[in-house]
N, C-alpha and C positions, 0 to 999 in steps of 0.2 A: 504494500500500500504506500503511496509516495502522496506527502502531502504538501504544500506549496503555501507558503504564507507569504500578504503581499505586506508591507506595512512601511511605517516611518516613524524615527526616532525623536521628532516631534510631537508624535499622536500620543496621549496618554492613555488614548482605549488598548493602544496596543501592544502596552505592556501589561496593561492587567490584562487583556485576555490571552498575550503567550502563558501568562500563569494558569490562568482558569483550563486554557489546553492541554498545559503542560500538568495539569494536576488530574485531568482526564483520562490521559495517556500511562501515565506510571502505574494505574492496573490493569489495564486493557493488557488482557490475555496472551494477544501477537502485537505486545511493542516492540520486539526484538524484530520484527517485518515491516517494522513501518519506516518509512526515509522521511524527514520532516528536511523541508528545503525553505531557507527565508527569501523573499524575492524583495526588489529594492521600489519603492514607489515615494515619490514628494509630494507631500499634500500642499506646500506651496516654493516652488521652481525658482520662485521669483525673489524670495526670501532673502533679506543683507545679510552677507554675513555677521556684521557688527549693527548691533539696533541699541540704538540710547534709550528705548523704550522698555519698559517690563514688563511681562509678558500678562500680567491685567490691562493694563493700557492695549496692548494688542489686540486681546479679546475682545474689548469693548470696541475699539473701534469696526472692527471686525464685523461684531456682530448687533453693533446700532444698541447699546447699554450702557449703563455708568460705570465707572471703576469699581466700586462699591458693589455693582451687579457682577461685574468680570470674578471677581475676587473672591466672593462667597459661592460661584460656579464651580473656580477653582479650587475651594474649598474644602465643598462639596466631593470634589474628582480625587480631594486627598485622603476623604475618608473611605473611599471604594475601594481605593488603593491599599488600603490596613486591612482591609477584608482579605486581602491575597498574598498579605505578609512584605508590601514595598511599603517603601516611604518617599514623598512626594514632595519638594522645597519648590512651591512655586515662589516663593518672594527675591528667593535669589537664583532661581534660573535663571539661563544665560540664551535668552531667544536667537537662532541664526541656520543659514543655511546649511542644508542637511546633504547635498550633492557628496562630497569628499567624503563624508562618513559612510556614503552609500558604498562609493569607490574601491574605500579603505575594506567593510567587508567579502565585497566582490573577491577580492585580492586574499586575505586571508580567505576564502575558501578553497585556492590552489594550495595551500598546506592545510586542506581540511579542518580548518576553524573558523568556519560562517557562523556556524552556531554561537560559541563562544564568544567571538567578536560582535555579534549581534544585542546579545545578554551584556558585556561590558559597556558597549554604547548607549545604550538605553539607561542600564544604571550611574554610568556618568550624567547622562543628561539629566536626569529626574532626583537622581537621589544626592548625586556629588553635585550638583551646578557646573559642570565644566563645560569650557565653550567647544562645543561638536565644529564649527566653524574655524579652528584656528590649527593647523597642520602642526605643527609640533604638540598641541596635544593629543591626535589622533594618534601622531607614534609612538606617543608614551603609551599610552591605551592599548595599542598593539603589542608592546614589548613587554605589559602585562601580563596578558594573555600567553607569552611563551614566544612572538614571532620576534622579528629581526627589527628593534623600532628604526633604527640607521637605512634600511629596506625597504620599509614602510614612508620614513621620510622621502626615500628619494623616490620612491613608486608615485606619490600625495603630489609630489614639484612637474610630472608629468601628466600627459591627457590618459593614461592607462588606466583600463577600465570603465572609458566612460560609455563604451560600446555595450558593456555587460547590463551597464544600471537602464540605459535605454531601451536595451529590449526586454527585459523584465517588466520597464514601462509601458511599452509597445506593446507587450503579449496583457496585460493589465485592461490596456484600451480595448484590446482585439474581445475579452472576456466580458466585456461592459461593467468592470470593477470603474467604480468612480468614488468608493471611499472605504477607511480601513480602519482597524486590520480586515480581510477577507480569507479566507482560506478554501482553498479548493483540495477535491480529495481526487485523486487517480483522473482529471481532468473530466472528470463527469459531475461532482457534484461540490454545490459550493455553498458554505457559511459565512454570510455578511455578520461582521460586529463581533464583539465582545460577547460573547455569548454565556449563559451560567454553563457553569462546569457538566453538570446534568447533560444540555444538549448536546456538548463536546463527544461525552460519551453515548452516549445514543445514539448519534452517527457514527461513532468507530462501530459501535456492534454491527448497528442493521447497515451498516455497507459492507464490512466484511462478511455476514452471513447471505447478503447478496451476491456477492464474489465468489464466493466459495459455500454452492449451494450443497447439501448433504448425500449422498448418495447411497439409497438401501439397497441390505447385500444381504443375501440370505433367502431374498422369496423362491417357493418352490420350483421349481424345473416346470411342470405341467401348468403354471398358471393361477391352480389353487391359494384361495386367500387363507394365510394361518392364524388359528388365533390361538393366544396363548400359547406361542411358540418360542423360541431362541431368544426369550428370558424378555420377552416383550409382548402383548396383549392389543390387539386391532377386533375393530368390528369386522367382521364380514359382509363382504358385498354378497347382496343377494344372488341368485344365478335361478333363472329359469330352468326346470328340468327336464 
């Protein structure tokens, strides 16, 4: 089962719902089959790297509210976030573009650490305040994580990888994903949002029992319905005589 997450290290939904997933996933029966893949999407392109503004002011303007409205929103989004065990410092986030951090885990998944570089990004952003926009902290971040941050710098000072974050965009648009996180399962079925943990799971079951429908072994040679046979009990079909 290969699962595909779209999201952006701006999005707050999207790290509580890697959690809610992620807490889904850890008894689901066949997690040892599943390939969980992050994909790279900006919910806004356009974004400064450097903003004098804080990231209430952003919201309000944003979204046509007072500061005072932005702030008890974000509030609000900090206490959702203690339901899944993160902690949330909207006062001193550091609002900016999210491009190079996409870049950066593009890049850390050729040494197999998308995952982890994804998880560090995020909790830099949300929980340490660190500015996702500024390349020399992304290669500290990297170098955390175990890769090459000297590697990672000079990967960040080139256009490398901006081809990977693009089509993950591109394949995004082609899906009619237009906001995150999203998750799509084996390219057939897809979960918008943050979802409760519950629905998480309930789609791993009933898709892999769809996938992998059961197959009875044991009915008789001639046809005959059994009942009360090979330690399992059916009705029988009627059969004209």
């Amino acid at each position: 089962m290969k699962i595909e997450v779209w999201s952006d290290f701006a999005c707050p939904f999207c790290y509580i719902g890697k959690r809610r997933f992620e807490a889904a996933l850890e008894p689901f029966a066949h997690k040892d089959e599943v390939e969980v893949v992050f994909r790279s999407f900006e919910l806004d392109p356009g974004a400064p790297k450097d903003n004098d503004k804080d990231i209430h002011s952003i919201l309000a303007s944003k979204y046509g509210m007072s500061w005072e409205q932005a702030k008890a929103a974000n509030d609000n989004m900090t206490e959702q976030a203690k339901t899944v065990g993160l902690t949330y410092n909207f006062d001193t986030l550091v609002p900016t573009n999210t491009f190079d951090a996409h870049r950066l885990t593009q890049w850390a998944g050729e040494f197999g650490k998308k995952y982890e570089m994804t998880e560090r990004l995020f909790k830099a952003y949300f929980t340490d305040s660190e500015h996702l926009g500024d390349r020399a902290v992304l290669a500290r971040l990297a170098g955390e994580i175990g890769l090459d941050a000297s590697a990672a710098a000079s990967m960040l000072e080139s256009d490398a990888y901006t081809n990977d974050v693009r089509k993950d965009e591109g394949e995004a648009g082609r899906l009619g994903i237009n906001g995150v996180p999203f998750f799509v399962i084996n390219q057939k079925y897809g979960i918008s949002g943050a979802q409760p943990t519950q629905v998480f799971a309930e789609a791993l079951d009933n898709i892999w029992k769809e996938e992998h429908p059961l197959t009875l072994l044991g009915n008789s040679a001639d046809g005959d319905d059994l009942s009360c046979t090979d330690g399992s009990c059916q009705v029988p079909t009627d059969k004209k005589a």
